[in-house]
C-alpha positions as a printed Julia matrix, in Angstrom:
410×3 Matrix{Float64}:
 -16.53  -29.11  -27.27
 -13.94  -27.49  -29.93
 -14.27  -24.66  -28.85
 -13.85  -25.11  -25.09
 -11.04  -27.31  -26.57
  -9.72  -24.05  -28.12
 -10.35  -21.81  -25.2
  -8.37  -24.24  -23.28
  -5.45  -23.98  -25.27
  -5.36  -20.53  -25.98
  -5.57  -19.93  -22.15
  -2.48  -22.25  -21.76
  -0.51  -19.96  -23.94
  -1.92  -16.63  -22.22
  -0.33  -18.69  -18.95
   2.89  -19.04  -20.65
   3.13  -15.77  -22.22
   2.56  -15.06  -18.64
   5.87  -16.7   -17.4
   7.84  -15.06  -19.95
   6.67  -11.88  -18.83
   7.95  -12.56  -15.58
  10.96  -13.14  -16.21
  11.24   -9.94  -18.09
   9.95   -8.21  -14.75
  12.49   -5.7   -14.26
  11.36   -3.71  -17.23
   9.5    -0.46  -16.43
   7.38   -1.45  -19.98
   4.05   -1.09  -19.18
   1.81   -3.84  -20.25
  -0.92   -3.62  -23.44
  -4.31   -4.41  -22.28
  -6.97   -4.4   -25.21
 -10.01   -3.11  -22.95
 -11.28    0.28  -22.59
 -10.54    0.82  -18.8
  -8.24   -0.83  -16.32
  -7.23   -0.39  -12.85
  -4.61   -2.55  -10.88
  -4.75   -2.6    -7.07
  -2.28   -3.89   -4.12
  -5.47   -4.75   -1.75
  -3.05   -4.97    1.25
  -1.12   -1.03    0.67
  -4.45    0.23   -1.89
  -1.43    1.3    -4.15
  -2.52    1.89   -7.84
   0.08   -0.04   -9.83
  -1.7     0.05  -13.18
  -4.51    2.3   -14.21
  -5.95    2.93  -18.02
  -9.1     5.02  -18.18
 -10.03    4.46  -14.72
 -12.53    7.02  -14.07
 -14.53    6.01  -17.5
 -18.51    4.98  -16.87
 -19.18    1.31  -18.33
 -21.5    -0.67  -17.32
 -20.17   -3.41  -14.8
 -22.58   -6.31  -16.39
 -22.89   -8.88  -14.16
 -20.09   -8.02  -11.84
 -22.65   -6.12  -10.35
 -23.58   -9.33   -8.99
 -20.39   -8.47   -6.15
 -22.56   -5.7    -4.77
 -25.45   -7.85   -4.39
 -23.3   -10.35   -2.62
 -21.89   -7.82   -0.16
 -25.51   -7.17    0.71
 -26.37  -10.72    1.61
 -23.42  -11.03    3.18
 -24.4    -7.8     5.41
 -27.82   -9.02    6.06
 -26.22  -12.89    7.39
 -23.86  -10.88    9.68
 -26.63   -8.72   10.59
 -28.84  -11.94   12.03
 -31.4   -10.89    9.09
 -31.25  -14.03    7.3
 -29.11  -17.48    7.45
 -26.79  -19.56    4.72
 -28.85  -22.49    5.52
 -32.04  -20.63    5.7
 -34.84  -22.37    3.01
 -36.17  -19.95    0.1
 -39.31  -21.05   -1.5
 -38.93  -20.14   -5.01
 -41.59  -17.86   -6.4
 -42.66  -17.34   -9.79
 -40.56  -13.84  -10.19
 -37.47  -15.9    -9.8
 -38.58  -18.84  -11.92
 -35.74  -19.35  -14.63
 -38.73  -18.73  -17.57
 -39.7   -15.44  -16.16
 -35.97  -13.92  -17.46
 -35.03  -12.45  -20.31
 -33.61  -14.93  -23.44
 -29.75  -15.33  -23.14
 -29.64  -14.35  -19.39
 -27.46  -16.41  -17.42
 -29.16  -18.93  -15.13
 -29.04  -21.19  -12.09
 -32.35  -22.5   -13.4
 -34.39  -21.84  -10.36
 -38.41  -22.81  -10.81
 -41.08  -21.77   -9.08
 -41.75  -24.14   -6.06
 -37.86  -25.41   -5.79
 -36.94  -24.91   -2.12
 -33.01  -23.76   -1.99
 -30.65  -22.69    0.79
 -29.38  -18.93    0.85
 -25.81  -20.52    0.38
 -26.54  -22.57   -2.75
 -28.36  -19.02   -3.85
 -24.96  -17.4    -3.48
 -23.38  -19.96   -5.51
 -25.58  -20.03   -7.83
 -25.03  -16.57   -8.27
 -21.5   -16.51   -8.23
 -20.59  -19.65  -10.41
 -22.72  -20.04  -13.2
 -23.9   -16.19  -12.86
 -27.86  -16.85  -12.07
 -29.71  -13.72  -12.63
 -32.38  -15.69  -11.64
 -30.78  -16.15   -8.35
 -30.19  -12.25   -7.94
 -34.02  -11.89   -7.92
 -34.5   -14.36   -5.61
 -31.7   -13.17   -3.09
 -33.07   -9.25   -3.5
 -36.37  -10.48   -3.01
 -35.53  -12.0     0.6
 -33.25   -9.29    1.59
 -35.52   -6.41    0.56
 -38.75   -7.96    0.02
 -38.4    -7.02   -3.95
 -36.04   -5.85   -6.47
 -36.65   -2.33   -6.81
 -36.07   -1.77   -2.82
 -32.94   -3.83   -3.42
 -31.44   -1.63   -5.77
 -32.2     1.48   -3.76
 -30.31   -0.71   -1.44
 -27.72   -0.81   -3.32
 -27.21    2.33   -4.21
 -26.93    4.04   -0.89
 -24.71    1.27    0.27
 -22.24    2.46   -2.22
 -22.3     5.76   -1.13
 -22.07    4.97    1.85
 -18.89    3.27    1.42
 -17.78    6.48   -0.52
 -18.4     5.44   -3.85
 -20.18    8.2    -5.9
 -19.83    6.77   -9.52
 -21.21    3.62   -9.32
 -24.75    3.36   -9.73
 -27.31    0.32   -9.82
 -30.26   -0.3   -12.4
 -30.88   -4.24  -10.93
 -29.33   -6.43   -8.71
 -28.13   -8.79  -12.06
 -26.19   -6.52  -14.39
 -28.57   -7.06  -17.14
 -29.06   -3.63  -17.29
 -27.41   -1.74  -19.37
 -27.92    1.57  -17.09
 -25.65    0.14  -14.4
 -22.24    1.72  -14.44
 -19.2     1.69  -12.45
 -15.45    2.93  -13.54
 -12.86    0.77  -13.01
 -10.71    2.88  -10.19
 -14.05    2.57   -7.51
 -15.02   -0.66   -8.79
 -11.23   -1.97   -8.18
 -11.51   -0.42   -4.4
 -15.14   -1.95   -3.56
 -13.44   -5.23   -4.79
 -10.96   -4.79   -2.08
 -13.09   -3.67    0.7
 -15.39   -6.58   -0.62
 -12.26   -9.19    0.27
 -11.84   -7.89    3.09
 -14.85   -7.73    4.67
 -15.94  -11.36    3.19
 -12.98  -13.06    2.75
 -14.69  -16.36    3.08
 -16.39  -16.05   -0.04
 -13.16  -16.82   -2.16
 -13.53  -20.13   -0.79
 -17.6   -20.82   -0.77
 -18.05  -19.12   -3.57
 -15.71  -17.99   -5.79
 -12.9   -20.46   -6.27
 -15.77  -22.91   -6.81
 -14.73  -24.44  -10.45
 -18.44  -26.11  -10.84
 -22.09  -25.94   -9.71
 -25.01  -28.28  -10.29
 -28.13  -27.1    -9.76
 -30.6   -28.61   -9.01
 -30.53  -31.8    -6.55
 -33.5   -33.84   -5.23
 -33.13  -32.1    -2.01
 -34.25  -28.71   -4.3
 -37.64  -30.67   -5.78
 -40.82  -30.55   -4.16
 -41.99  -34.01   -3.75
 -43.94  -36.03   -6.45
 -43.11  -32.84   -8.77
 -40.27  -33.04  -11.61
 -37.47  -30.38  -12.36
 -38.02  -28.8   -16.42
 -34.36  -30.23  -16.42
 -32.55  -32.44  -14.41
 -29.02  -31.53  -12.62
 -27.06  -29.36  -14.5
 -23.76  -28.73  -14.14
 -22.34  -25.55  -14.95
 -18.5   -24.04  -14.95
 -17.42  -20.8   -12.68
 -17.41  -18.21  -15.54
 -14.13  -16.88  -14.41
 -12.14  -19.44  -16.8
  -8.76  -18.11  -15.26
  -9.64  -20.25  -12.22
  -7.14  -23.56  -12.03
  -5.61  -22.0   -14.86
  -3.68  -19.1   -13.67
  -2.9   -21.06  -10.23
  -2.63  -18.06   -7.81
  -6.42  -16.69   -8.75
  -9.44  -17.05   -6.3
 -11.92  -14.8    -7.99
 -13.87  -12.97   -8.1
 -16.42  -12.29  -11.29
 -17.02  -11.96  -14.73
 -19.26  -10.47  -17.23
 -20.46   -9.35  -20.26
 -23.61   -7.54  -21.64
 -23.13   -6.08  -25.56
 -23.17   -2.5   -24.14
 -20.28   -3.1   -21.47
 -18.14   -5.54  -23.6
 -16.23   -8.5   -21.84
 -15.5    -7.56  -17.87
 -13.93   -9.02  -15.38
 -12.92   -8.69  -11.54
  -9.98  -10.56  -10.89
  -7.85  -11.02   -7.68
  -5.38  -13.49   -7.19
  -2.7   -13.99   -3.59
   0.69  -15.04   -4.17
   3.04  -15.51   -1.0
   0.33  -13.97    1.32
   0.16  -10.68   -1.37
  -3.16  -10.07   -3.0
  -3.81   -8.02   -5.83
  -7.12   -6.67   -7.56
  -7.44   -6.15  -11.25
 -10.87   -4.76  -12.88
 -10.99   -4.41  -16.96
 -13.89   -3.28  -18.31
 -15.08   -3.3   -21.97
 -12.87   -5.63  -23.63
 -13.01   -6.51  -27.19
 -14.49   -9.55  -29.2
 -16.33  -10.6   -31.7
 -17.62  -13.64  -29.93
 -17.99  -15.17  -26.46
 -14.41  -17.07  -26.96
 -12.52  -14.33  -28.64
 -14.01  -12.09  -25.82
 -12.68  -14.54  -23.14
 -10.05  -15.24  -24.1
  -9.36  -11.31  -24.77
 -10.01  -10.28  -21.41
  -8.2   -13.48  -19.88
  -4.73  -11.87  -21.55
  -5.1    -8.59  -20.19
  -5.99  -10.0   -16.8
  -3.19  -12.07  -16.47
  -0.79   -9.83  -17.81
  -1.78   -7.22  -15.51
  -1.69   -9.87  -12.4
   1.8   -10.92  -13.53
   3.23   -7.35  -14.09
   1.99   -6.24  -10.39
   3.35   -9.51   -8.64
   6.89   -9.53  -10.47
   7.34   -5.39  -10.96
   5.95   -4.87   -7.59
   7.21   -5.65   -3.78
   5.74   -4.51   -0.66
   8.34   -2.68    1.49
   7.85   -3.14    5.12
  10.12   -0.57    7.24
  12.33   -2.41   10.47
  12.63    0.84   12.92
  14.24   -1.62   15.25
  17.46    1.12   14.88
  15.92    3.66   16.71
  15.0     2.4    19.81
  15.57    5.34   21.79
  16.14    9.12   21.37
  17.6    12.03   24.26
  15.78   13.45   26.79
  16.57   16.71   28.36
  15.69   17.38   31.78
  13.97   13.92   32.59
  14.42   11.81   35.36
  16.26    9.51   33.18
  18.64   10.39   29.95
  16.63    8.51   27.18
  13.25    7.54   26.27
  11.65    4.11   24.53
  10.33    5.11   20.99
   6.86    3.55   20.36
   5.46    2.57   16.6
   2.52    1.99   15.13
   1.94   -1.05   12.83
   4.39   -0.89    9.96
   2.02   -0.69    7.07
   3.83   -2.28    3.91
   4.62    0.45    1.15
   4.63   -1.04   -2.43
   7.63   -0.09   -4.77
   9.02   -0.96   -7.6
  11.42   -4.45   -6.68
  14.4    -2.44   -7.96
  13.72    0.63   -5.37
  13.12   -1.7    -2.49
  17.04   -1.73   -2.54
  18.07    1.43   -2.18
  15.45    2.59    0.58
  16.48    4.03    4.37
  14.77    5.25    7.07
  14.89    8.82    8.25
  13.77    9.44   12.16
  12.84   12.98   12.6
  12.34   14.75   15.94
   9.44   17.42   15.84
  11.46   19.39   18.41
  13.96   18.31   21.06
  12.35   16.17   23.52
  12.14   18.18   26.88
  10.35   16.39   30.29
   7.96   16.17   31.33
   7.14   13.32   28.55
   3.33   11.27   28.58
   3.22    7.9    26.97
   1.42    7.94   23.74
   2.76   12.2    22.51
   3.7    12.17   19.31
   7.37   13.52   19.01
   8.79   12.59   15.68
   8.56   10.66   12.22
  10.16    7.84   10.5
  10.38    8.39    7.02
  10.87    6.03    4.11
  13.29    7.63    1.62
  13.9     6.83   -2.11
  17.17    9.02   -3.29
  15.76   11.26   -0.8
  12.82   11.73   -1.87
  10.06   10.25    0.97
   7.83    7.76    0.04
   6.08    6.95    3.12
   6.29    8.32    6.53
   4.91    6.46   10.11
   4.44    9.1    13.48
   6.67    8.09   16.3
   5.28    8.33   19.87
   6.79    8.24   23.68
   6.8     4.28   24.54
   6.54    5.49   28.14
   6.28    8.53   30.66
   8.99   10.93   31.87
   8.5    12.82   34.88
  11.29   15.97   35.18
  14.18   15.68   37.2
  15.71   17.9    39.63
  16.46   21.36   39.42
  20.46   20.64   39.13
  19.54   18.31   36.25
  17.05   20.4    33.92
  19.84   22.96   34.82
  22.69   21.06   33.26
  20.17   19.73   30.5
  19.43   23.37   29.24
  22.74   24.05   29.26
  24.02   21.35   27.22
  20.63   22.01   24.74
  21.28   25.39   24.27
  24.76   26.13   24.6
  26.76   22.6    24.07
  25.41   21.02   21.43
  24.81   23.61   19.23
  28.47   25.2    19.48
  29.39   21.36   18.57
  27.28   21.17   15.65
  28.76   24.42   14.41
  32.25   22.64   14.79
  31.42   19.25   12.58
């Protein structure tokens, strides 16, 4: 109890070290994170805002519980398996079948649990004993799991992260911080409910009557646990997404957090401390002064084009045509240089008739003191058939002769 007393407090400070920080936003400082490798991700843009040894090797602990999430995740959207689907409990998931000091849900053998309550089990209190059972329905047993897991991840174009188990307790899992900061972000996306069902979930208590076969007794009766991310309620924007620590990785976490409908992604890896509250409370600084550095240094930039609407057309039917855009991705930037941007339209060449909805004929260009930071193609918003001969006849002559003699003029 002290010492979740202490944890408590010390985390209040991190949160108000946290504000002052803010406020102090302007400053092109970087911030001073204590773990061995750190990457800071816009999820929306995939801009790197912080990065410290990103392409090290460490292993990922039980983070690499994310990955087996994914895969459940795949196989429910797949129609392989359901969130309310029953799993009998066998005796390679029973709790007493781990390893001493693993983290558990405290499944036993016999205890008949839902897939979803496996997930949260998994994600809260950080149940290896609920990775076994989850690889074991997806892929019928661990080992076929992992291979699972590894060509997923390649798959998704991740070539340094490899997978030992489907827990983290291995010690030959590793992942660097830059890829596992982009699966993170692909993981959001792709499952965004799981911030909600799983990992915003501050408790989980495990296990209920429901879980107990009948006229047999559970080796311990509910137990509730707390979400091992300790930043949750704390810092007030994060929603996830995982912890963890083995004594060859150090203390890890995954942490994303939204704040006015901007999310970011940090990953710190190999942390420092001496015990399981220094650790925390170690890694809890760094993540929250990297979260608070990216949301107060950092704006996302979306580009209005509604200025050009239109640009000349030479020997058309008609004397203009409707510019077309795609999707104005957001650009991040610093807050200061989201001041002194402007747009730049660019023509690839004069635009001559006949014109087809859809061709590609120029670029809008986001400049910083001239220097382009992000550029968008610009396409015909509509078709142009040519116009008479008299017309593309006036319409050359004004292209070729007119303009340019007025150009050499200004």
């Amino acid at each position: 109890m002290k010492n979740s007393i202490k944890t408590a407090v010390s985390l209040l400070a991190v949160l108000l070290l946290a504000g002052s920080l803010a406020a102090e936003s302007t400053s092109p400082i970087l911030p001073d994170v204590n773990c061995t490798s750190a990457v800071l991700l816009d999820a929306g843009t995939g801009a790197v805002l912080f990065e410290k040894n990103g392409n090290l090797e460490i292993p990922p602990a039980s983070m690499t519980k994310l990955v087996t999430l994914h895969l459940v995740y795949k196989a429910i959207a797949q129609g392989e398996i359901s969130k309310d689907q029953i799993v009998t409990i066998d005796s390679r998931a029973d709790f007493r079948s781990l390893p001493p000091h693993s983290s558990l849900m405290f499944l036993e053998k016999g205890q008949r649990v839902s897939v979803l309550d496996l997930m949260k089990g998994l994600a809260v209190p950080s149940g290896n004993d609920a990775a076994i059972a989850l690889a074991d329905l997806v892929a019928g047993s661990v080992n076929d799991f992992v291979a699972m897991m590894n060509k997923e991840v390649r798959t998704m174009g991740f070539t340094r992260m490899h997978f030992a188990d489907a827990s983290g307790l291995d010690e030959n899992n590793r992942v660097t911080a830059k890829e596992f900061a982009s699966f993170c972000v692909t993981y959001v996306k792709l499952h965004p409910e799981a911030l909600k069902e799983l990992h915003s979930l501050s408790m989980f208590t495990y296990p209920k009557a429901s879980n107990i076969p009948e006229g047999e007794k559970s080796a311990y009766g509910p137990i509730k646990q707390s979400n091992r991310n300790n930043l949750l309620g704390r810092y007030r924007w994060a929603d996830g997404l995982k912890t963890g620590y083995i004594d060859e990785s150090g203390y890890n976490i995954a942490l994303t957090a939204e704040v006015d409908g901007r999310r970011l992604v940090a990953v710190l890896l190999g942390g420092p401390g001496e015990n399981t509250h220094d650790g925390s409370l170690s890694r809890a600084i760094d993540a929250v002064n990297l979260l608070s550095y990216g949301f107060y240094r950092f704006t996302n930039y979306v580009p209005d084009p509604s200025a050009f609407k239109t640009v000349e057309v030479y020997g058309g039917r008609q004397n203009s045509l409707k510019l077309a855009y795609p999707d104005m991705i957001p650009v991040t930037l610093p807050r200061e240089a989201a001041y002194v941007t402007h747009l730049v339209f660019n023509l690839h060449r004069p635009v001559i008739a006949p014109v087809h909805k859809g061709d590609e004929i120029g670029q809008l260009e986001v400049r910083i003191n001239n220097k382009v930071v992000s550029s968008y193609p610009v396409a015909a918003g509509e078709d142009i058939a040519p116009g008479s001969v008299i017309k593309r006849f006036f319409d050359w002559i004004k292209r070729i002769v007119i303009k340019p003699v007025l150009f050499r003029k200004l």
